[in-house]
DRENGURO-559392 format. One line per field, with one value per residue (C-alpha): chain; x negated, y negated, z negated. Coordinates in steps of 0.2 Angstrom, whole numbers. Example, Ala and Ser with C-alpha at 12.3 -4.5 7.8 and 13.67 -1.06 7.14 Angstrom:
BEGIN
chaine = [A:A]
xx = [-62:-68]
yy = [22:5]
zz = [-39:-36]
***
This chain:
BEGIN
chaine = [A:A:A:A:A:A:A:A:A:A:A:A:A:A:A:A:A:A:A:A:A:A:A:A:A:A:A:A:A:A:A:A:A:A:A:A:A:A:A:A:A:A:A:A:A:A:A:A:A:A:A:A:A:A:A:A:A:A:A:A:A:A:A:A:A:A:A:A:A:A:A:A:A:A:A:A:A:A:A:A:A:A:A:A:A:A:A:A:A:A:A:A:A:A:A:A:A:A:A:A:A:A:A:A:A:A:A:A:A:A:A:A:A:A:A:A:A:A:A:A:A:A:A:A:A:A:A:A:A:A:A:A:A:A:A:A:A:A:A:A:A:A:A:A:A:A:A:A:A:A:A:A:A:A:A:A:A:A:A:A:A:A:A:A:A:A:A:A:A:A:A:A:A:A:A:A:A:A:A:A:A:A:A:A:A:A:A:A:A:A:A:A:A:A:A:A:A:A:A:A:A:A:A:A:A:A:A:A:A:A:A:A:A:A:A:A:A:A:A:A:A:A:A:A:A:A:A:A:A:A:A:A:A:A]
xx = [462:455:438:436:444:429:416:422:423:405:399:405:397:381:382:388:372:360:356:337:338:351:342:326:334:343:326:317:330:329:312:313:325:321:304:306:318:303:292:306:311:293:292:309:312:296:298:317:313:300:311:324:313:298:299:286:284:295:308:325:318:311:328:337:326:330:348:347:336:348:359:343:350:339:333:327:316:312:305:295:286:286:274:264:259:261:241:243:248:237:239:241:222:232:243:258:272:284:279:289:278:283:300:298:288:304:316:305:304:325:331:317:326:343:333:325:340:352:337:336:358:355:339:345:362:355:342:355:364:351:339:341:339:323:315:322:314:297:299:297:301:284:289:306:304:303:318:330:325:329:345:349:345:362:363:346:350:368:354:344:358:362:345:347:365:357:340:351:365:353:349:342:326:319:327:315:299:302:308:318:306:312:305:294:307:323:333:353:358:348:354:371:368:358:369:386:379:375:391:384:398:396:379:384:401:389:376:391:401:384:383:399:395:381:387:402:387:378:395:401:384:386:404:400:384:395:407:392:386:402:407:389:392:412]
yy = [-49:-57:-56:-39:-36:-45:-35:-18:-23:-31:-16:-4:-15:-15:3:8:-6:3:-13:-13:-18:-6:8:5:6:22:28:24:32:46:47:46:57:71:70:70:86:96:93:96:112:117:116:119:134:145:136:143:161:162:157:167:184:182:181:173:161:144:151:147:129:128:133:119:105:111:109:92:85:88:74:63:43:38:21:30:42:25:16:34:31:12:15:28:17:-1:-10:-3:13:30:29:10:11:20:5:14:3:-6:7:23:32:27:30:48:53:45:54:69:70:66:82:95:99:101:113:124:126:132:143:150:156:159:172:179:183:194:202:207:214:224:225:243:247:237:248:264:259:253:235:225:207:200:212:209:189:189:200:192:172:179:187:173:161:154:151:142:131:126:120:111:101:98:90:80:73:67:59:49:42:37:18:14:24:17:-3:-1:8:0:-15:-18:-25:-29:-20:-8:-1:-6:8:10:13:-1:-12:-11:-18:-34:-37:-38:-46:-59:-59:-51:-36:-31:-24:-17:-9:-2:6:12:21:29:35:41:52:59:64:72:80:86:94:102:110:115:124:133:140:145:153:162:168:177:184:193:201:204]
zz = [61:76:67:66:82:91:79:82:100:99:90:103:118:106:107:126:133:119:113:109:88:88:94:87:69:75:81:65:52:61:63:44:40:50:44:28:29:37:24:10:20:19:2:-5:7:-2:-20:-18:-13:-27:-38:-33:-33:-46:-65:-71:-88:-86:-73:-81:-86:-69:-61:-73:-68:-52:-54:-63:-49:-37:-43:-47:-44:-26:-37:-50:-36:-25:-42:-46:-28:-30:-46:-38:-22:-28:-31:-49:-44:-44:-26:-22:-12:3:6:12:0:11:28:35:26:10:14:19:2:-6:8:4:-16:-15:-4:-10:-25:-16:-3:-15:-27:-14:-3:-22:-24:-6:-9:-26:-19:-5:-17:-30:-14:-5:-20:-20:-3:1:-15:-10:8:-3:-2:-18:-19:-10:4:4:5:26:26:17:22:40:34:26:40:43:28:26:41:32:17:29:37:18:15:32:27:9:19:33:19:7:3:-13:-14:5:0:-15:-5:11:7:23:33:51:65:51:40:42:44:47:28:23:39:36:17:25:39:29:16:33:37:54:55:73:71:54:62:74:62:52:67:74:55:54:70:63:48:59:68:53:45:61:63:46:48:65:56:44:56:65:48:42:61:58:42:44]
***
């Protein structure tokens, strides 16, 4: 007991003096995460809509592998990238395995599906409910498409922040690409693994606790979004 006494109460003194390998882990995982949600945002948001509004040939299968994506295991994505940038790789000439980068294609490829399968419920739900009155007003579904992602944007952002709580939680797709290299690519998720497995719990408890909050953060954005989104259309 008064082991982890002394590690919660190291953990918190790591945290109130912002101790520097504490921050700079914070620093980087964020850097990753949030990065990687822009550009799956940037893609998923579009991929979504045009999903949710065009018919075109391959739609429903699309719209399935969609689906089955979002639950892809993060290994099997992190052994995808590995392959693609390792010396043997298609890609293996850029030298980006085991760097930040690396992880954010990873990060990126994991929370795209997630994005564009919810932007396309998100989407097909407002066209199938103000589908007639954007045609009788002469606005057919490439028209539309600006309308309905702004009236949706509550919604949108409750996707993104869905994204962002996938990126910062995961850990097997960046311990594969990044390979948990200190002061490059070590990252919260991937720090807490090697610190407990150290024995070292006061960083780890650290790590965890700032985690924690975030995810707090993440799902209390989410809920007020939420709140502001039905106050506007009750």
């Amino acid at each position: 007991m008064n082991d982890f006494s002394t590690a919660f109460g190291t953990a918190f003194s790591l945290m109130i003096n912002l101790d520097s390998a504490l921050v700079e882990i914070v620093g980087l995982s964020l850097h990753v995460s949030l990065t990687a949600v822009l550009f799956a945002a940037l893609i998923g948001l579009p991929v979504g809509a045009a999903m949710a509004l065009f018919r075109f040939p391959g739609r429903s299968i699309i719209s399935v592998i969609l689906s089955a994506l979002m639950g892809l295991p993060p290994v099997v994505v992190g052994l995808f990238v590995y392959l693609l940038l390792s010396r043997a790789g298609p890609f293996g000439v850029l030298g980006l395995l085991f760097s930040p980068t690396a992880m954010i294609i990873a990060q990126t490829l994991l929370v795209t599906p997630i994005i564009a399968a919810l932007t396309r419920q998100v989407i097909e739900d407002l066209w199938n409910e103000y589908e007639d009155q954007l045609r009788s007003l002469g606005a057919g579904p490439a028209r539309a498409l600006p309308t309905l992602l702004w009236d949706g944007r509550f919604s949108l952002i409750t996707t993104i922040l869905a994204g962002f709580g996938r990126a910062s939680g995961e850990v097997g797709a960046v311990m594969i690409v990044g390979g948990n290299i200190d002061h490059v690519t070590r990252v919260m998720t991937t720090s807490i693994a090697l610190e407990v497995s150290k024995g070292d719990l006061a960083l780890a408890l650290g790590l965890g606790i700032i985690l924690i909050f975030l995810s707090i953060g993440v799902s209390g954005t989410a809920f007020l979004v939420r709140r502001m989104a039905e106050q506007r259309h009750g």
